[in-house]
Each structure stands twice: as structure tokens, then as C-alpha cells.
PDB file of N, CA, C and O in Angstrom:
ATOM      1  N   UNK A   1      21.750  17.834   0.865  1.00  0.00           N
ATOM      2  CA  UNK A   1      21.619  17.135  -0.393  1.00  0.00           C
ATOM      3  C   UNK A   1      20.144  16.800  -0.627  1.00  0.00           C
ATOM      4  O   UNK A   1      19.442  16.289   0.245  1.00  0.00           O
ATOM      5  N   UNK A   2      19.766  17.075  -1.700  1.00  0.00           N
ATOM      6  CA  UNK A   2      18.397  17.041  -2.183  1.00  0.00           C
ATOM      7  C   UNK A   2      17.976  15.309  -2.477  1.00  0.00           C
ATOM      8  O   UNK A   2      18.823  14.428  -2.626  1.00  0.00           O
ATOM      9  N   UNK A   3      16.558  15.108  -2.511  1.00  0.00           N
ATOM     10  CA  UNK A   3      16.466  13.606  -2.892  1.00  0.00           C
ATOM     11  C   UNK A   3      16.329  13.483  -4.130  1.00  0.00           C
ATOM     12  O   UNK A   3      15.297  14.126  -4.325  1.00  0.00           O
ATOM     13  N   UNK A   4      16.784  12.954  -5.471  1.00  0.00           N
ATOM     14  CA  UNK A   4      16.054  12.469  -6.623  1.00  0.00           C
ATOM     15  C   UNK A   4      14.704  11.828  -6.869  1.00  0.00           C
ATOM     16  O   UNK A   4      14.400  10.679  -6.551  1.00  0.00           O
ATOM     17  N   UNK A   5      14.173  12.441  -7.286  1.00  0.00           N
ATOM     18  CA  UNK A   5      12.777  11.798  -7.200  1.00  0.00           C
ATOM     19  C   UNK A   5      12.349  11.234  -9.105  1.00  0.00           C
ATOM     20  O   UNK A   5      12.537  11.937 -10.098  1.00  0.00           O
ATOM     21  N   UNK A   6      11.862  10.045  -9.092  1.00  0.00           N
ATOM     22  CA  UNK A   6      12.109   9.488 -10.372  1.00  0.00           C
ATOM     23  C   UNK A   6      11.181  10.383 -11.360  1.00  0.00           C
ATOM     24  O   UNK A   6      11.389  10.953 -12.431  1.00  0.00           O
ATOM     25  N   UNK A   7       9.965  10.228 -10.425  1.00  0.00           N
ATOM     26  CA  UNK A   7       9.063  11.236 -11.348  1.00  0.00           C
ATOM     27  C   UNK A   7       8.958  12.646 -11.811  1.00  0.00           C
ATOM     28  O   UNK A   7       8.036  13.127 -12.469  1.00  0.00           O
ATOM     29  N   UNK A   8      10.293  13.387 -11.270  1.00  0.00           N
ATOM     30  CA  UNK A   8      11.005  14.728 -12.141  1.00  0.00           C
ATOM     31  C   UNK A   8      11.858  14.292 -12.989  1.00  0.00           C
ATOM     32  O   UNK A   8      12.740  15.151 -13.016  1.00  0.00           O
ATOM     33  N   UNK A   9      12.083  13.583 -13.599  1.00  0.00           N
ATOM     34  CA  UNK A   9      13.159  12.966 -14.520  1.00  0.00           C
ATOM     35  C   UNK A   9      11.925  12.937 -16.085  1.00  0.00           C
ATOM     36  O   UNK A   9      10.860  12.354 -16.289  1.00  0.00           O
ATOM     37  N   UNK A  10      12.911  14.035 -17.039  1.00  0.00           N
ATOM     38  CA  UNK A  10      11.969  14.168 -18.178  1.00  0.00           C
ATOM     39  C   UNK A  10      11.457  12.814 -19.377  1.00  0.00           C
ATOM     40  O   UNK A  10      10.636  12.897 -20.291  1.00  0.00           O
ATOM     41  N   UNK A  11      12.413  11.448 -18.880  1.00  0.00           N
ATOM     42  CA  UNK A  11      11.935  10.390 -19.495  1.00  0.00           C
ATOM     43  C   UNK A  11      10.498   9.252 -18.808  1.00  0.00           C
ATOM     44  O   UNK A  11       9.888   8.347 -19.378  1.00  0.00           O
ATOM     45  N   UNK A  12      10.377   9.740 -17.563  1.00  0.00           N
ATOM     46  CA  UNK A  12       9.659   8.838 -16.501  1.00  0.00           C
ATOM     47  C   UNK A  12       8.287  10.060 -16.729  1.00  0.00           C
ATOM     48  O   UNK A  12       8.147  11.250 -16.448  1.00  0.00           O
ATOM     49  N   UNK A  13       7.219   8.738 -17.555  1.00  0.00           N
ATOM     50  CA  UNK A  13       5.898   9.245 -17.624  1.00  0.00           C
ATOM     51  C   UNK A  13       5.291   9.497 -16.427  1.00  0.00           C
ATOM     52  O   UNK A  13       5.832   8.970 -15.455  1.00  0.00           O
ATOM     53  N   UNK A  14       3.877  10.453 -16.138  1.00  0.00           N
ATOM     54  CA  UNK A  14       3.352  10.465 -15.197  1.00  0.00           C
ATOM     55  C   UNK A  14       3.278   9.208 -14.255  1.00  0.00           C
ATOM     56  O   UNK A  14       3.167   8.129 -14.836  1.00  0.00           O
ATOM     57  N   UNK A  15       3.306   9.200 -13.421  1.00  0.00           N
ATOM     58  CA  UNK A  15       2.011   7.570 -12.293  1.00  0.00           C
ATOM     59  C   UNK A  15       1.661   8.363 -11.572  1.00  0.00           C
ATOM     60  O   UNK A  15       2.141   9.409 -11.135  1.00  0.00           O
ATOM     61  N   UNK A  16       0.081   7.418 -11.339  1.00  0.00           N
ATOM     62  CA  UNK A  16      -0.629   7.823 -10.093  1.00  0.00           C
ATOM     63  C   UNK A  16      -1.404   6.799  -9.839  1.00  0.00           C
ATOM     64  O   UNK A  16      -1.386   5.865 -10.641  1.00  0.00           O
ATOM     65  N   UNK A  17      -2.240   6.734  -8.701  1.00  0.00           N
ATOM     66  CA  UNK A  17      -2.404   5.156  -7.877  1.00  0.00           C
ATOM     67  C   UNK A  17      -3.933   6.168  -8.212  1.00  0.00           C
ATOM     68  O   UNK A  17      -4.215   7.364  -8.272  1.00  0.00           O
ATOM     69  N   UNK A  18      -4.752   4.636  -8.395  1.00  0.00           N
ATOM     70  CA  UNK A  18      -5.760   5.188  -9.067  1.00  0.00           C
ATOM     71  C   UNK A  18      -7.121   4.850  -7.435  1.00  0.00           C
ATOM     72  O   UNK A  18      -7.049   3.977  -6.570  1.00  0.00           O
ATOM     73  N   UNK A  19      -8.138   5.908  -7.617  1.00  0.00           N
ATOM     74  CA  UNK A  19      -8.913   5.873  -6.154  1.00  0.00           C
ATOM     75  C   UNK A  19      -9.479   4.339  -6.370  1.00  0.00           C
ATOM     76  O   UNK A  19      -9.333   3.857  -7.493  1.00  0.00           O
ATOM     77  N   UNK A  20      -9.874   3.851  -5.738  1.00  0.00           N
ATOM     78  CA  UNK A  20     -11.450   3.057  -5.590  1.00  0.00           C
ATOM     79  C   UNK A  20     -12.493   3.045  -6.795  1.00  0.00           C
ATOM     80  O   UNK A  20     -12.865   2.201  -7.610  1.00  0.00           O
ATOM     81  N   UNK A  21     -12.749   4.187  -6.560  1.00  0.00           N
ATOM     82  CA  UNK A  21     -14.164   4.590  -7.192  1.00  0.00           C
ATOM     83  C   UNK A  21     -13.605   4.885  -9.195  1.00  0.00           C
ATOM     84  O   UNK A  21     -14.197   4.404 -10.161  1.00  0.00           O
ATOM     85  N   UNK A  22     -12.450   5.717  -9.239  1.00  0.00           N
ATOM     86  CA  UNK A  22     -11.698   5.888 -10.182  1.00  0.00           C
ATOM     87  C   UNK A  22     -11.505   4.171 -11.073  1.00  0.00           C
ATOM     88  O   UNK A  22     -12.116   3.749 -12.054  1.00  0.00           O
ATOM     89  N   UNK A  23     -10.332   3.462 -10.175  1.00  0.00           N
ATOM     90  CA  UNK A  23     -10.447   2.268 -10.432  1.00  0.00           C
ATOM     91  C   UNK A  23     -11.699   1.169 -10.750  1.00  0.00           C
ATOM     92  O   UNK A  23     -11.358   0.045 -11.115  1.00  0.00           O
ATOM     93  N   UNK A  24     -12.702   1.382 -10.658  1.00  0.00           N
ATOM     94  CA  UNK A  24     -14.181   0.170 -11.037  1.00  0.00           C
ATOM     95  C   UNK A  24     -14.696   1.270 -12.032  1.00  0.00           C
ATOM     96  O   UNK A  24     -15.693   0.779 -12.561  1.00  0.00           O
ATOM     97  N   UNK A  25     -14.496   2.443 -12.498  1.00  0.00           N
ATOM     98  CA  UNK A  25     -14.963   3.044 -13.568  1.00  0.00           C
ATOM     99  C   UNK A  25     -13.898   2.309 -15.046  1.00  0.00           C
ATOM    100  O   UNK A  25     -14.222   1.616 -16.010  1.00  0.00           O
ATOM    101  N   UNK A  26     -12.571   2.883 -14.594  1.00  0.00           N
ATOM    102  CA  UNK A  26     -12.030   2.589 -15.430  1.00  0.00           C
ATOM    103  C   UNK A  26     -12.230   0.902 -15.921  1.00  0.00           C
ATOM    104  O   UNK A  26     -12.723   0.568 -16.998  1.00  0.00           O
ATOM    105  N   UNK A  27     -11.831   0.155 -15.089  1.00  0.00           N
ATOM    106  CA  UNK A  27     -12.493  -1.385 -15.015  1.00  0.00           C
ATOM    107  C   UNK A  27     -13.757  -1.725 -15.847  1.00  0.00           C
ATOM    108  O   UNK A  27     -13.965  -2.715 -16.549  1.00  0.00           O
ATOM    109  N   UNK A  28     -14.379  -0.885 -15.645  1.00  0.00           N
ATOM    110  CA  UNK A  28     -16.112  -1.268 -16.274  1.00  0.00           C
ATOM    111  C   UNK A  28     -15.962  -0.167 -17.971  1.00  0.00           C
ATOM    112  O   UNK A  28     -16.533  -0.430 -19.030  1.00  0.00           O
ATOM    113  N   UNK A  29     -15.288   0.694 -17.777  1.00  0.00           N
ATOM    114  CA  UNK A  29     -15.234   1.264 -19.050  1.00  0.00           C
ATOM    115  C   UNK A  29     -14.635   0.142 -20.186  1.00  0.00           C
ATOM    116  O   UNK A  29     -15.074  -0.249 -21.268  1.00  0.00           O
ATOM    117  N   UNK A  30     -13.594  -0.132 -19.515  1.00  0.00           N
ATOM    118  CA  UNK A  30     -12.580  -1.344 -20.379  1.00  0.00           C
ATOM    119  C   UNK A  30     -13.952  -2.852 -20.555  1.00  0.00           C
ATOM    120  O   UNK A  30     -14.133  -3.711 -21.418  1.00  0.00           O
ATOM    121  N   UNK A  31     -14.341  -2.662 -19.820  1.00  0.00           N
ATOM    122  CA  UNK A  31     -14.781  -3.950 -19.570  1.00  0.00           C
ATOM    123  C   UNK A  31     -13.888  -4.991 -19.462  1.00  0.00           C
ATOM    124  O   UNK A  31     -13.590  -5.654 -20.455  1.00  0.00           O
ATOM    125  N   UNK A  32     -13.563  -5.147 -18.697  1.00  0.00           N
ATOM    126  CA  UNK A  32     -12.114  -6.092 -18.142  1.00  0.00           C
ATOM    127  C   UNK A  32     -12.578  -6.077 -16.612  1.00  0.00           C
ATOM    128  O   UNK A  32     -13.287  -5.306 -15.965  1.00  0.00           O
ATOM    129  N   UNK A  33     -11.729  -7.517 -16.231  1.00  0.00           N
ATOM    130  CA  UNK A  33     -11.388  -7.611 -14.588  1.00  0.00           C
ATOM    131  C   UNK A  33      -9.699  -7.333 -14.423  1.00  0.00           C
ATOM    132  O   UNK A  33      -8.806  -7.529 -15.247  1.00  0.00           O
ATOM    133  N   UNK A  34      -9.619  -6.730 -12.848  1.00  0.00           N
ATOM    134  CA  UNK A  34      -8.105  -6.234 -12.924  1.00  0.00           C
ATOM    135  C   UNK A  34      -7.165  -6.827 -13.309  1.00  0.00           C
ATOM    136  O   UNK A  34      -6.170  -6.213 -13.694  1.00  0.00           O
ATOM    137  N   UNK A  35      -7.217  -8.019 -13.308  1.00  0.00           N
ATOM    138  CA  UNK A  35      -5.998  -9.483 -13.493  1.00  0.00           C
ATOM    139  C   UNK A  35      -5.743  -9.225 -14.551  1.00  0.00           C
ATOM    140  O   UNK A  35      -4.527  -9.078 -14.679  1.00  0.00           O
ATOM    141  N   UNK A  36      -6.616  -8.997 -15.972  1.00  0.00           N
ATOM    142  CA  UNK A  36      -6.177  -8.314 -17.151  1.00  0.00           C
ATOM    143  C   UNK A  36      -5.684  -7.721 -17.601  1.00  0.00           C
ATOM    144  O   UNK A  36      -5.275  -7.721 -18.762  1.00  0.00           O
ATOM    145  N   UNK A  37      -5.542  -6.801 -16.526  1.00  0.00           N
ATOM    146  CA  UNK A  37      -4.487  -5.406 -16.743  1.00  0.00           C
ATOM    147  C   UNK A  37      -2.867  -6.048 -17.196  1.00  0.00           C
ATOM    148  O   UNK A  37      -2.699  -7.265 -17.113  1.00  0.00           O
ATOM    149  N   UNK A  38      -1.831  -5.236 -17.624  1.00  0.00           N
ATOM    150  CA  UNK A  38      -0.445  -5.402 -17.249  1.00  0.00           C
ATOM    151  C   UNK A  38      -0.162  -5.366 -16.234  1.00  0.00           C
ATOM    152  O   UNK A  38      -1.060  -4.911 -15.526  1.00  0.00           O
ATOM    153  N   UNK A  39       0.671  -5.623 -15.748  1.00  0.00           N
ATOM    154  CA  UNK A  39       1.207  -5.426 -14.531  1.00  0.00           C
ATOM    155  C   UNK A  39       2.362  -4.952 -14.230  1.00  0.00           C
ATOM    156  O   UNK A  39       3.256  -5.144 -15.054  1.00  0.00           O
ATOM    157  N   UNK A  40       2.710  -4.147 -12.882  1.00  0.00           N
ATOM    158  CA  UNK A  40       3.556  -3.706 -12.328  1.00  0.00           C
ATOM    159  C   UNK A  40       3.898  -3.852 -11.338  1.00  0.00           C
ATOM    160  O   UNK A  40       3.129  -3.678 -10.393  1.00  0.00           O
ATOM    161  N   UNK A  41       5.537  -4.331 -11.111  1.00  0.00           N
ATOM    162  CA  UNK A  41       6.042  -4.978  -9.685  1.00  0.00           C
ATOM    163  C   UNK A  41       5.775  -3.742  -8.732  1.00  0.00           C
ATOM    164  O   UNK A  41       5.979  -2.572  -9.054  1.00  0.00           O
ATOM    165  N   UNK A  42       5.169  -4.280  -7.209  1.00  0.00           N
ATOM    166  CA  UNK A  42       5.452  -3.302  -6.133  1.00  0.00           C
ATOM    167  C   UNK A  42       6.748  -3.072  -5.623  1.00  0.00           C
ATOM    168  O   UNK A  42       6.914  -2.381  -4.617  1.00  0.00           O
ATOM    169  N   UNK A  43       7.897  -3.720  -6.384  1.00  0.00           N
ATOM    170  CA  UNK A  43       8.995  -3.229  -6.190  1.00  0.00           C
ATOM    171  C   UNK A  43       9.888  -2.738  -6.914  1.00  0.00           C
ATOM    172  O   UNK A  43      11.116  -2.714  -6.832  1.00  0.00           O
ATOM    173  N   UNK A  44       8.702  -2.102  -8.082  1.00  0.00           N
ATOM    174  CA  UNK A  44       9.374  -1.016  -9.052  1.00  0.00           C
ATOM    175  C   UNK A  44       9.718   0.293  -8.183  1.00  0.00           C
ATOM    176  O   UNK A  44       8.986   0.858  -7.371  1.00  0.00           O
ATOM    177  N   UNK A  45      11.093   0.642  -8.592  1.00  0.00           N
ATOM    178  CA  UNK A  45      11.422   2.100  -8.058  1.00  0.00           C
ATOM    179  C   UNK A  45      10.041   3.223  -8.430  1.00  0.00           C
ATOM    180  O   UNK A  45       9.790   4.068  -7.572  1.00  0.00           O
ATOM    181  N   UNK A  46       9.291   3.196  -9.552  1.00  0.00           N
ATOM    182  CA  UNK A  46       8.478   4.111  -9.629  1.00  0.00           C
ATOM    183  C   UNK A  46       7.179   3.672  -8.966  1.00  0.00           C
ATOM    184  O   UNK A  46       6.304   4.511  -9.179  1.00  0.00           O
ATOM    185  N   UNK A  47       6.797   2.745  -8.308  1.00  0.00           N
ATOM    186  CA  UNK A  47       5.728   2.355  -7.534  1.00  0.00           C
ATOM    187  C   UNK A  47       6.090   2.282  -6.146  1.00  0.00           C
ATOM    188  O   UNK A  47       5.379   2.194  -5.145  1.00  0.00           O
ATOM    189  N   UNK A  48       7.076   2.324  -6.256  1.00  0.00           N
ATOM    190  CA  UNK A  48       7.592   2.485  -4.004  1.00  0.00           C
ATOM    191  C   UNK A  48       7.596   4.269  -4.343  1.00  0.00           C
ATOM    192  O   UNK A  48       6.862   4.667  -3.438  1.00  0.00           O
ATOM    193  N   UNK A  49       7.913   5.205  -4.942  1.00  0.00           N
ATOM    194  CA  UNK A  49       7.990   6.679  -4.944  1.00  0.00           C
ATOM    195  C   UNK A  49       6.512   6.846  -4.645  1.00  0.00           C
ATOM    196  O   UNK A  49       6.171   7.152  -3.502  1.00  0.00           O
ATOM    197  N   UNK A  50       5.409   6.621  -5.821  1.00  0.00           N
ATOM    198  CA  UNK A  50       4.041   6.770  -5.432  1.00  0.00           C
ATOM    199  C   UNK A  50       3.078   5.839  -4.072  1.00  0.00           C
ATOM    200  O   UNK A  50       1.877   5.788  -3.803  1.00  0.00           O
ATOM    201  N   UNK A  51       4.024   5.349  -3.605  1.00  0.00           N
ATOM    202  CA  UNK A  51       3.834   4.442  -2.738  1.00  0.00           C
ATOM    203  C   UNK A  51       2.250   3.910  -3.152  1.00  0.00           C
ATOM    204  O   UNK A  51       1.212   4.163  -2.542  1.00  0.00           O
ATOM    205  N   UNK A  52       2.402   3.185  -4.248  1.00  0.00           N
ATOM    206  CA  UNK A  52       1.065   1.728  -4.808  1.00  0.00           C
ATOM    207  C   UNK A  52       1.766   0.660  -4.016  1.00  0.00           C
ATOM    208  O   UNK A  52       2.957   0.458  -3.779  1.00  0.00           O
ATOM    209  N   UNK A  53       0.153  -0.242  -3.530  1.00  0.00           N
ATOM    210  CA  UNK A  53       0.596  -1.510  -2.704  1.00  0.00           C
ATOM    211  C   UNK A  53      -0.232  -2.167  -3.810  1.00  0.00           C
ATOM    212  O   UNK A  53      -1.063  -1.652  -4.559  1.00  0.00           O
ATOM    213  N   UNK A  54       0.332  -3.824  -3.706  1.00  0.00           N
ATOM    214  CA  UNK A  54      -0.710  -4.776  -4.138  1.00  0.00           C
ATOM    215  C   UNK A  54      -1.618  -4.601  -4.482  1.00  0.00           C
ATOM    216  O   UNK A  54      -2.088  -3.826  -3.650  1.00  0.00           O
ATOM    217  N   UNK A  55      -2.789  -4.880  -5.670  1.00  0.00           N
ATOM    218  CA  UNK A  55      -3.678  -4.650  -5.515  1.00  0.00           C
ATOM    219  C   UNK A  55      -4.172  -3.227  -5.932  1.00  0.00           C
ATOM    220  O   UNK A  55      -5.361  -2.970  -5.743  1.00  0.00           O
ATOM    221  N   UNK A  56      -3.278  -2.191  -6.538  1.00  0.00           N
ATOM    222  CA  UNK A  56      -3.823  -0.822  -6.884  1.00  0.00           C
ATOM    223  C   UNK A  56      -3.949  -1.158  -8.157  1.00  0.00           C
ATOM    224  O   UNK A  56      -3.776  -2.287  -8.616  1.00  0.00           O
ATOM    225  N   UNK A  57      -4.286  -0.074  -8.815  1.00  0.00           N
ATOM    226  CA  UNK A  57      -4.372   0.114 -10.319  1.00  0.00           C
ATOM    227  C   UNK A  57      -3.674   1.452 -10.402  1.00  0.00           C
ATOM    228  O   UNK A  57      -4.052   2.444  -9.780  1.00  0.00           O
ATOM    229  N   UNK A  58      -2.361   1.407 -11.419  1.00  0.00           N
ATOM    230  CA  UNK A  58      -1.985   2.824 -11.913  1.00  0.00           C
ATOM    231  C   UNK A  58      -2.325   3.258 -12.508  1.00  0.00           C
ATOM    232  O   UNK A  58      -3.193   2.636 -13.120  1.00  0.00           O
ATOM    233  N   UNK A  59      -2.040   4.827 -13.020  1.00  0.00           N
ATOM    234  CA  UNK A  59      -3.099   5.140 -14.587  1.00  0.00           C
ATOM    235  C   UNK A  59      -1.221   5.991 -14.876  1.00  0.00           C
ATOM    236  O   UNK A  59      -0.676   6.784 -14.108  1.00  0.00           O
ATOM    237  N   UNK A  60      -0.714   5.501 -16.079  1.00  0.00           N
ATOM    238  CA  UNK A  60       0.456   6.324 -16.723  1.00  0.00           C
ATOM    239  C   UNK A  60       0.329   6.880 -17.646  1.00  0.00           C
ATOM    240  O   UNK A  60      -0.108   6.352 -18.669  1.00  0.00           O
ATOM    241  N   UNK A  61       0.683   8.152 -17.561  1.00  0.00           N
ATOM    242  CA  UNK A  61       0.266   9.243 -18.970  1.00  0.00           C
ATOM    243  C   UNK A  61       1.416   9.763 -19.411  1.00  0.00           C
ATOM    244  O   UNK A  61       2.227  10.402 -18.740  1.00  0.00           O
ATOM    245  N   UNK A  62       1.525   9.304 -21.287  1.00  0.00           N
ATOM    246  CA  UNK A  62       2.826   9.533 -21.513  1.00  0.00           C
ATOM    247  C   UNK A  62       2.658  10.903 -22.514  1.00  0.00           C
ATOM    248  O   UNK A  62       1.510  11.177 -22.865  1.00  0.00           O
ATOM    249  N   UNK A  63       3.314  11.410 -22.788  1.00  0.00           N
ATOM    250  CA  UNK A  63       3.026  12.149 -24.059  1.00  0.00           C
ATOM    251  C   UNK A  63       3.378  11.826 -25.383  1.00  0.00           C
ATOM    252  O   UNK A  63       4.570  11.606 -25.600  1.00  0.00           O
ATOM    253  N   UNK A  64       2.464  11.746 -26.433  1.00  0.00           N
ATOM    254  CA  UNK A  64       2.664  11.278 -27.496  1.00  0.00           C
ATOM    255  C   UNK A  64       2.431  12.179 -28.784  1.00  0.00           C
ATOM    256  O   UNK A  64       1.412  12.831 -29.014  1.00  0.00           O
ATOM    257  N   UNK A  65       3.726  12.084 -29.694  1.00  0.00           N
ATOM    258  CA  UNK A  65       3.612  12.816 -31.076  1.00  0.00           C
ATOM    259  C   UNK A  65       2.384  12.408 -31.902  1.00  0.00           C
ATOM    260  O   UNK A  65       1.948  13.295 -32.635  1.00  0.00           O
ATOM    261  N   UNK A  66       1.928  11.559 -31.912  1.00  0.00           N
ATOM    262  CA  UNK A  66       0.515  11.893 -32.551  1.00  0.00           C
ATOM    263  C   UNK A  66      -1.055  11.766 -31.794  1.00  0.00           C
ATOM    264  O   UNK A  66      -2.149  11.959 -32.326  1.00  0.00           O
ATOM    265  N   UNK A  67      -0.796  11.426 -30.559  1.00  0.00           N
ATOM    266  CA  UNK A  67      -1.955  11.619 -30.156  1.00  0.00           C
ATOM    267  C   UNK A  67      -2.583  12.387 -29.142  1.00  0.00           C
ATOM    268  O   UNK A  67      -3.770  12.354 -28.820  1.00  0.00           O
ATOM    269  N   UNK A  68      -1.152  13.477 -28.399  1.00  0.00           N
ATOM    270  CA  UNK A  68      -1.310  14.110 -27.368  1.00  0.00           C
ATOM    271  C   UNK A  68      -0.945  13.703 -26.458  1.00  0.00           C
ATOM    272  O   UNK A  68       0.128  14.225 -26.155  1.00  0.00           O
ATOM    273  N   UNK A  69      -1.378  12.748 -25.554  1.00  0.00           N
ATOM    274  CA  UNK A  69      -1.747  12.308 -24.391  1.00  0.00           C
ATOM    275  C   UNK A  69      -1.979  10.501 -24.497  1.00  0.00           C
ATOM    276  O   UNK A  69      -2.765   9.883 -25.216  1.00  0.00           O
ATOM    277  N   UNK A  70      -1.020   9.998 -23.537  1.00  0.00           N
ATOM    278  CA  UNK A  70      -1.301   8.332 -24.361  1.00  0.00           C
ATOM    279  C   UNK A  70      -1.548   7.933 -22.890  1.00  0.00           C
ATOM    280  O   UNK A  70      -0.665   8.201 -22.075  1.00  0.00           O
ATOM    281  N   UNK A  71      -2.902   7.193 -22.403  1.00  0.00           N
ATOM    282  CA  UNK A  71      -2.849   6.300 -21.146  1.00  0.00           C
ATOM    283  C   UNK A  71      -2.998   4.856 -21.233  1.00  0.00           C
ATOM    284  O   UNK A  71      -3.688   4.082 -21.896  1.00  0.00           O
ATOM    285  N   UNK A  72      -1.975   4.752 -20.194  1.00  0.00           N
ATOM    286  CA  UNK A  72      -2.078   2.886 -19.844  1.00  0.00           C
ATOM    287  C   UNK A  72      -2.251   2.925 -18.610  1.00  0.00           C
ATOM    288  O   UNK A  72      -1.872   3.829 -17.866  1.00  0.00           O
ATOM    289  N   UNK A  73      -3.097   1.506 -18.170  1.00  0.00           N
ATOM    290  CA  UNK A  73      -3.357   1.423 -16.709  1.00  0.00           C
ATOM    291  C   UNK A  73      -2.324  -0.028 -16.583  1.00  0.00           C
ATOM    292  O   UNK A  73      -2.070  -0.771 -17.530  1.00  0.00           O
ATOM    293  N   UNK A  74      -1.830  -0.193 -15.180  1.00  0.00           N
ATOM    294  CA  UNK A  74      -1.333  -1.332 -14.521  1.00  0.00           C
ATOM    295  C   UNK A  74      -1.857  -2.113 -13.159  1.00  0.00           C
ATOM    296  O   UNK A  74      -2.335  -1.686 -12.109  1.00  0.00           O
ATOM    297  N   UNK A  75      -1.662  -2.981 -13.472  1.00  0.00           N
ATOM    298  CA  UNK A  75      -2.211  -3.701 -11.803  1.00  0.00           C
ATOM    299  C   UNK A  75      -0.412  -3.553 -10.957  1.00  0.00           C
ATOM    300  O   UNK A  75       0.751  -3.305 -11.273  1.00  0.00           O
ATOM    301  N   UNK A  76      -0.926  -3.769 -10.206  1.00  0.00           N
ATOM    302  CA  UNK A  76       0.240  -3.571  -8.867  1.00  0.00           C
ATOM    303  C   UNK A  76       0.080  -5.158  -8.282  1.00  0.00           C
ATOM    304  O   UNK A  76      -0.868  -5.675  -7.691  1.00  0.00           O
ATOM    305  N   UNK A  77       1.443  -5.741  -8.703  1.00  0.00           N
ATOM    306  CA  UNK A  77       1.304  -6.930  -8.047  1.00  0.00           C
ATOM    307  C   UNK A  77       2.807  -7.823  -6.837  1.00  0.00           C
ATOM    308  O   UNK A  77       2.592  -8.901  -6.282  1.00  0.00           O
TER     309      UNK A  77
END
């Protein structure tokens, strides 16, 4: 028996746990501190799959009818 994995499921946008270096760009682009961000429980089913701890930043990419490509970032809390 195969595992389900959330992020092959055609309604569940991209995630990905964002690097270090990735994360203080994006941060300084926004000009924001992370606490600002939204947030996302570390005990969301889609943040235990990408395994984000505390303390990450996600970047979710959805697809969108008018703009292509839509990103939101989250804090991991």
C-alpha cells in the first residue's frame, strides 16, 4: 500500500521550507520581521510532510487565474 502524500493532491498548493539565506532576503525584501508573517501550525498535516520546525519560513505557490503564479510566505510556529 502506497503512502498519500498531501502535496500530490491537485487542491494542496506548493510548500517549501525556505533556506536561511532565502529566508532574510525575502524578510528584507518585504521589509518586515518574521513575527509579521502569517502563520502556520507545526502541526499542520502539510508542515509535518515538509518536515518545517518552529521557526522556518514557508514560501506557498498557488496558481492563479489572473496572475499566474500567487506567493505567500508563513512563519512556522
Amino acid at each position: 500500500m502506497t503512502k498519500f502524500r498531501l502535496q500530490d493532491h491537485i487542491l494542496v498548493p506548493k510548500h517549501e521550507v525556505l533556506s536561511k539565506e532565502e529566508a532574510e532576503e525575502v524578510l528584507k525584501t518585504l521589509g518586515i520581521r518574521k513575527e509579521q508573517l502569517p502563520k502556520i501550525k507545526v502541526t499542520d498535516p502539510i508542515a509535518k510532510e515538509i518536515g518545517a520546525k518552529v521557526g522556518d519560513i514557508v514560501r506557498i505557490i498557488r496558481d492563479s487565474p489572473t496572475a499566474g503564479k500567487s506567493i505567500a510566505y508563513r512563519l512556522v510556529v
